[in-house]
N, C-alpha and C positions, 0 to 999 in steps of 0.2 A: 723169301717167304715172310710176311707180314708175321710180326709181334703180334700176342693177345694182349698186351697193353706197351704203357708208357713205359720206355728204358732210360734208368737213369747213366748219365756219361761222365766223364772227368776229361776236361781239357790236359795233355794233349792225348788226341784220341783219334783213329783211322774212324770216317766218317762218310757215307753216303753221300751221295750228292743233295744241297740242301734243297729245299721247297722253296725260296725264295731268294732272287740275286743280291750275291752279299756285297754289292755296289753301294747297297745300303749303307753299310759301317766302312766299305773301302773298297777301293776302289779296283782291285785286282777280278777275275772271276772266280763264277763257283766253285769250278773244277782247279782253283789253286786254293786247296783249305789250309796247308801249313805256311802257304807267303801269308796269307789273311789272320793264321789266328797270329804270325808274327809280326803285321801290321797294325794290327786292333792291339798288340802287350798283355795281351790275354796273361794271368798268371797260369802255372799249373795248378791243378786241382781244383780247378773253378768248375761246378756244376754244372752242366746243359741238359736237358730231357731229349730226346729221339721219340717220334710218333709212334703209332702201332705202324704204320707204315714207311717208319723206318727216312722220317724226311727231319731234316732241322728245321724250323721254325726262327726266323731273327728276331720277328716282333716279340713273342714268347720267351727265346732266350736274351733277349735284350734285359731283362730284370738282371741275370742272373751276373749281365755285364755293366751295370749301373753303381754309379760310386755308391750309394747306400746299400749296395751287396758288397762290391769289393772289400768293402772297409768294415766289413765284418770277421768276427772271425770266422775260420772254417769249420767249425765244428755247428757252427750258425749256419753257414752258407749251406751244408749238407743235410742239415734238418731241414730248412725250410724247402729245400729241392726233394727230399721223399714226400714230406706235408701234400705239398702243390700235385705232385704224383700220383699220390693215391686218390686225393679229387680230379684229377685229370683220369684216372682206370674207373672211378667212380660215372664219367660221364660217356666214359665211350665203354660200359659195359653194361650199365643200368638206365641208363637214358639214349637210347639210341643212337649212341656217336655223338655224342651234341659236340659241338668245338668249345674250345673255350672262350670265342669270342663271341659267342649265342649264348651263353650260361644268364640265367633268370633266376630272381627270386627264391620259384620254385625249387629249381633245380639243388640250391643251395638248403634248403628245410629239407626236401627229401635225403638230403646226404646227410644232415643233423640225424631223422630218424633213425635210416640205417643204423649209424654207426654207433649212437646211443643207445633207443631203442627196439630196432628192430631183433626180435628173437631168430633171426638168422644171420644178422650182423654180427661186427666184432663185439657192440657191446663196452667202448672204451670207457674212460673214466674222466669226470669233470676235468681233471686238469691238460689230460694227453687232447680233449676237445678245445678247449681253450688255445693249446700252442698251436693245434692245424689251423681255428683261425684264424690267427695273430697272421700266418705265415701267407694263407688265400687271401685273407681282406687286404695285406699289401701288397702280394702280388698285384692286384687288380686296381688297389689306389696307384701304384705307380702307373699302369699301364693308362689307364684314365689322363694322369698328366702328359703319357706320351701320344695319346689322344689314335692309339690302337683299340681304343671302344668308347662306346658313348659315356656309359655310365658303370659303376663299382654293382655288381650283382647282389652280394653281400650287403645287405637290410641295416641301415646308420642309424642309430639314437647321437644325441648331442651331451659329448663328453662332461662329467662332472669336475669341476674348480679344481684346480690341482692343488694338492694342500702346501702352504707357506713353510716348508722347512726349509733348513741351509743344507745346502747341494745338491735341492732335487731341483731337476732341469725343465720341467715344466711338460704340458701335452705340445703333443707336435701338430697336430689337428683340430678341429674344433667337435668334429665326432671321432665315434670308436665303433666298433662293431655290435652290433645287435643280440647277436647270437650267442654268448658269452654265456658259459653257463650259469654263472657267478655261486657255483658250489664248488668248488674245487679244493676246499678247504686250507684257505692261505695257511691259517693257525696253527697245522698240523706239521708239526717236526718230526724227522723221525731222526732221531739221535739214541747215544748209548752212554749210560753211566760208564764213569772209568772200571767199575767192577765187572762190569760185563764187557767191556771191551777187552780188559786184560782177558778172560776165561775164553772170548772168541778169536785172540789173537794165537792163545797156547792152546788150543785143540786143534783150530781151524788150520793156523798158519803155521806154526811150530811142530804139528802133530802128536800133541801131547794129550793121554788119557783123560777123561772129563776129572778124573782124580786129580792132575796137577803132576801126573808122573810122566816120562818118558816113553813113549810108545815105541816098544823094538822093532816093529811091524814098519815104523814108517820111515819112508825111501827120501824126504826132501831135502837134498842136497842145500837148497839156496833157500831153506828156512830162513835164517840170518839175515840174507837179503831181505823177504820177503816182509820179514817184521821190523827192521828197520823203517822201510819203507810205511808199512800201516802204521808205523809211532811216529815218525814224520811228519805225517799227517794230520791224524789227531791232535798233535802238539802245533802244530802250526795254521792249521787251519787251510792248508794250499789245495787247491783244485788238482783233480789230478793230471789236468791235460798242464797245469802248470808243473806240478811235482815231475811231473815225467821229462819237460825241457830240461831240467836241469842240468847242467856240464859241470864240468871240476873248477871251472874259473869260480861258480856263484855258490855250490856247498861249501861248508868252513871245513875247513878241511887243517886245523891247526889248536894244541893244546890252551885253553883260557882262564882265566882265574874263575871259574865259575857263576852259574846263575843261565846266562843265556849270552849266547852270540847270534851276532843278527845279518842278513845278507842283503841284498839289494835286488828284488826281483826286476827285472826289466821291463817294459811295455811290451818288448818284443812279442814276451810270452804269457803276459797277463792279459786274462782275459778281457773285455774293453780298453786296456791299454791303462787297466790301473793298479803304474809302478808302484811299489811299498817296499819297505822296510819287514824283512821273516824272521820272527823271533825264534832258534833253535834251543833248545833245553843242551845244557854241554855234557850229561850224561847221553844223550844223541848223539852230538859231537863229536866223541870217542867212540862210540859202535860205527861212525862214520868213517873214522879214521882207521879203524880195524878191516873194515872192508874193504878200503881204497889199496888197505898195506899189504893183504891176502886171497880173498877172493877174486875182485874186481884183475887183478895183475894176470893172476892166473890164466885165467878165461883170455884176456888179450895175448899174452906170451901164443897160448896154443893156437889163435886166429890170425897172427904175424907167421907162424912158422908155418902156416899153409896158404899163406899170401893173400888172405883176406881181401883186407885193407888196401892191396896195390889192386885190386877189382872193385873198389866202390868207382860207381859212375859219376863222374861229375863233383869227385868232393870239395869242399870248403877245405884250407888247411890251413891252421895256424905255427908257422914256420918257426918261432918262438914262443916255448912254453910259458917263458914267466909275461907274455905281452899276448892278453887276449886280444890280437887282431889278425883274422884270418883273409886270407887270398881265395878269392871268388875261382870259377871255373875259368871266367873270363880274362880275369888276371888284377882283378880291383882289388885293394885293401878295403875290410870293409869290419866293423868291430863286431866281436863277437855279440857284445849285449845288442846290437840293432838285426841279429840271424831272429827268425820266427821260426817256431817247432820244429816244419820240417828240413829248412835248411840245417839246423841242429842235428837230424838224424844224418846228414852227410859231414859233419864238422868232423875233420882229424888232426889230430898233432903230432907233428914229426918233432917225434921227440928223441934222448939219445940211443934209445933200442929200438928206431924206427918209428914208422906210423901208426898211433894208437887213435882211438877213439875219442872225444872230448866230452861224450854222453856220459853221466854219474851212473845210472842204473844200465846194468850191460846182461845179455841174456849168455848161456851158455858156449853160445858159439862166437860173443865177442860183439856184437850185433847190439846198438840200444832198443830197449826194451820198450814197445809201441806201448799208447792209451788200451787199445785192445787186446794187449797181452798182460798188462796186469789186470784187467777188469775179470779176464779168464784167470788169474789167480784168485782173484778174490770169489770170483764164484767154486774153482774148485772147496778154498776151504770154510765156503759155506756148506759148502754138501760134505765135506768131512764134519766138520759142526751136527750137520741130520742125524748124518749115518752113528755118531757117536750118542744120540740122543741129547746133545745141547739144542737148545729152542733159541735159536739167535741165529740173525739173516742180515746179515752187516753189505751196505755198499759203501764203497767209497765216497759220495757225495755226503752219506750220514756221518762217516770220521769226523769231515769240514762241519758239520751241524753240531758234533759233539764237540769241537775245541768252542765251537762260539757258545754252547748254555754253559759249559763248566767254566769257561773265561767270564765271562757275563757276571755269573753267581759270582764266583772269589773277587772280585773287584767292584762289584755292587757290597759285598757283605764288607769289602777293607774301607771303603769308599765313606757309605755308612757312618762305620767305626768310629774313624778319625773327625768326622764331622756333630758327632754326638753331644760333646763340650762345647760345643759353638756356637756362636749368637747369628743371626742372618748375615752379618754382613761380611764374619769371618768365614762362613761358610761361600757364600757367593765368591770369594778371594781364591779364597782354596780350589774353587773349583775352575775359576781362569788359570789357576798356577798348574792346576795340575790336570786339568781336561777332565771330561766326563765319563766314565767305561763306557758307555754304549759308543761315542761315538770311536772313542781307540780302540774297541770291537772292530766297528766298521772299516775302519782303515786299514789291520790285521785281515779284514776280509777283502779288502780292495773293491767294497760299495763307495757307490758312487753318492748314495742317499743315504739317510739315517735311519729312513721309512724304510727302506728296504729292509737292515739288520735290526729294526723294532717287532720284526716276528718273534725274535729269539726271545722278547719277552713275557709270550704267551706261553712259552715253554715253562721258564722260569716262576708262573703264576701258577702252574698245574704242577711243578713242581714244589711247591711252596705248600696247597692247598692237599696234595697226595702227604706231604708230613703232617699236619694238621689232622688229617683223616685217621693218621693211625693214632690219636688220640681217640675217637670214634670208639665205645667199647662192642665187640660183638654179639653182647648179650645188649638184646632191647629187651623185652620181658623183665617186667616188675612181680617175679613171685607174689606179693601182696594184691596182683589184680586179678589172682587166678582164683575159680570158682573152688569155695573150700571142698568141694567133694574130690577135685583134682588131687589134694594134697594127700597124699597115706602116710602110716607111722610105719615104722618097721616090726608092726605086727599082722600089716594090711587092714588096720581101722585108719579113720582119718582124725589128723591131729587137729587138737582141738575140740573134739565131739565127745561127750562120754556114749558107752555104749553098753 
């Protein structure tokens, strides 16, 4: 029975017989789709769409198998395959089935209005409009070069000069796309003072009174994780699909002389592939080391003694604890820092009480804890936040927002400081010696451009100009402007009048 629209897939996947002989990419037949997808090196979890008719398409999923997809990450790769989707249910439910190799102009404005403005559309927001473009206008430029259609549907103006900073990489193209809402509001950060994160962390996450007291009422056994976790964050600035890789090889996991210890994020799990240096605060460090010593043990002990771990499919193991290098399925040595995300959710150590885990953050049942499970924590304890009447609606992305303006500020203001006694040329010295904070911001965020983490300074401006304003007094009105009939005495004549 025929789909009412476009079904999104994940390689590997039981699949129809395709619409087109896949002699195209290789050479076996249709009806052999698991020799083909292990002739093409398909990875898992590579996106593919299915028609409403239930057929594959190769030219179509050809993108989705193109090194400038491959070599994305996945969290990439799965955005831009809903994107391309829902313009794809767009044409075959509002435009009469149009294919996508027919899409016009037209077709591309009419799905701008819907979705913006039509009072019966979704109604989205500048910026969720802007990434569906980004993701259709290259769908359709690669397809273009594979010369699967004449020409890009999606309306080209001629891209503006890329600006001269150090490490931005330049335009890839000589146009961009048209339709760009250009309101999206770069400027707008949504970040959280440390004041209000502490209060969102002990109501939300901890389940503590909006008073700051202990709520008897509340059940969350793995608070302690859970706040760890959001001060992690915060303080370090890590994405959470990166926070969430993490294994016991890359957290510190060891007492320090204080100040901060630092990790070595890998490519593996960085997102564009940009390694850095994680600065941990070592009051962290020790709620780290408490969990690794208590909880974290706990939760494995009771998923060893019901054989777990002898049922993960296909694990990675690292045969030696103190040597992150783990043994493939297939029998390779291969180092832990070169595993990506989800090979990590399969990484174990047989270690001397058997096979554990190698994931830092582990759920109840022993299991690491996915990007979509703590996103669901985090919403839960925004809706304990509601329910409690605190006005604070925290995502994880804004933590990452908030280490970069509060980092920004303390190292713009020590920065400053120390430069205050000094002539140009000491100052210029100083600042070879000792780098700029913006751009050792950027590098703690693992940007690639300076332009990029130069939003944070708009924060930093509104933040600067909101102190300023509370010198602003609340009284305008100048008593002396007021008509003297206004004024009375306290005998109800008006003062100044005799009467």
């Amino acid at each position: 029975m025929p789909l009412s629209g476009w079904r999104l897939c994940f390689f590997p996947a039981v699949l129809p017989t395709p619409s087109a002989n896949l002699s195209a990419l290789s050479t076996v037949q249709a009806v052999d789709w698991p020799q083909w997808r292990q002739a093409a090196a398909i990875p898992e979890r590579t996106p593919f769409l299915l028609s409403p008719a239930l057929e594959y398409d190769v030219d179509l999923n050809g993108f989705f198998l193109s090194g400038e997809m491959l070599g994305r990450a996945w969290n990439t790769q799965d955005g831009y395959a809903r994107d391309l989707r829902a313009f794809l249910n767009f044409l075959w439910r509002n435009r009469n089935r149009t294919s996508w190799r027919d899409v016009t102009a037209a077709d591309h404005f009419a799905y701008l209005a819907w979705r913006r403005t039509d009072p019966g559309g979704p109604r989205i927001d500048a910026s969720t409009w802007d990434r569906e473009v980004t993701a259709v206008n290259q769908f359709y430029a690669w397809q273009v070069r594979a010369q699967h259609v004449p020409g890009n549907p999606i309306p080209q103006r001629a891209r503006r000069p890329a600006s001269h900073v150090a490490g931005h990489r330049g335009a890839e193209s000589a146009t961009t796309a048209a339709t760009y809402s250009h309101g999206a509001g770069k400027d707008k950060i949504e970040w959280v003072p440390p004041a209000s994160y502490r209060r969102w962390r002990d109501v939300g996450i901890r389940g503590y009174t909006p008073h700051g007291l202990p709520d008897e009422g509340f059940r969350g056994r793995w608070a302690a994780r859970n706040a760890l976790f959001s001060d992690v964050m915060v303080r370090t600035g890590l994405r959470l699909t990166e926070q969430t890789a993490l294994t016991v090889f890359e957290m510190p996991l060891d007492r320090g002389l204080g100040g901060y210890q630092r990790f070595w994020l890998p490519a593996s799990i960085a997102k564009g592939g940009s390694a850095r240096w994680v600065y941990v605060p070592e009051s962290l460090v020790g709620e780290a080391i408490t969990y690794a010593a208590i909880d974290r043990p706990d939760v494995i002990k009771a998923a060893q003694a019901a054989g777990r771990y002898h049922r993960w499919p296909r694990p990675f193991i690292v045969e030696d604890p103190k040597r992150p290098i783990a043994r493939s399925p297939e029998g390779r040595p291969i180092k832990v820092a070169h595993l990506n995300p989800d090979e990590r959710r399969q990484l174990l150590i047989d270690g001397p009480g058997g096979l554990e885990p190698a994931g830092f953050w582990l759920t109840e049942t022993g299991d690491p804890v996915s990007s979509s499970g703590w996103k669901e924590i985090f919403r839960a304890a925004n809706l304990r936040c509601r329910s409690a009447g605190v006005d604070l609606w925290v995502h994880p992305h804004s933590l990452r927002h908030s280490f970069a303006v509060v980092t920004l500020e303390q190292l713009q203001r020590g920065h400053i400081a120390n430069q205050a006694d000094q002539n140009p040329d000491q100052r210029r010295t100083y600042s070879m010696v000792f780098g700029d904070p913006l751009d050792w911001v950027r590098r703690r965020l693992g940007h690639r451009s300076v332009v990029t983490t130069q939003i944070y300074l708009h924060a930093l401006a509104e933040l600067e100009m909101e102190t300023r304003m509370m010198l602003v007094p609340d009284e305008w009105e100048d008593p002396r402007e007021n008509p003297i009939h206004a004024v009375q005495d306290d005998h109800g004549g008006t003062d100044g009048v005799l009467t």
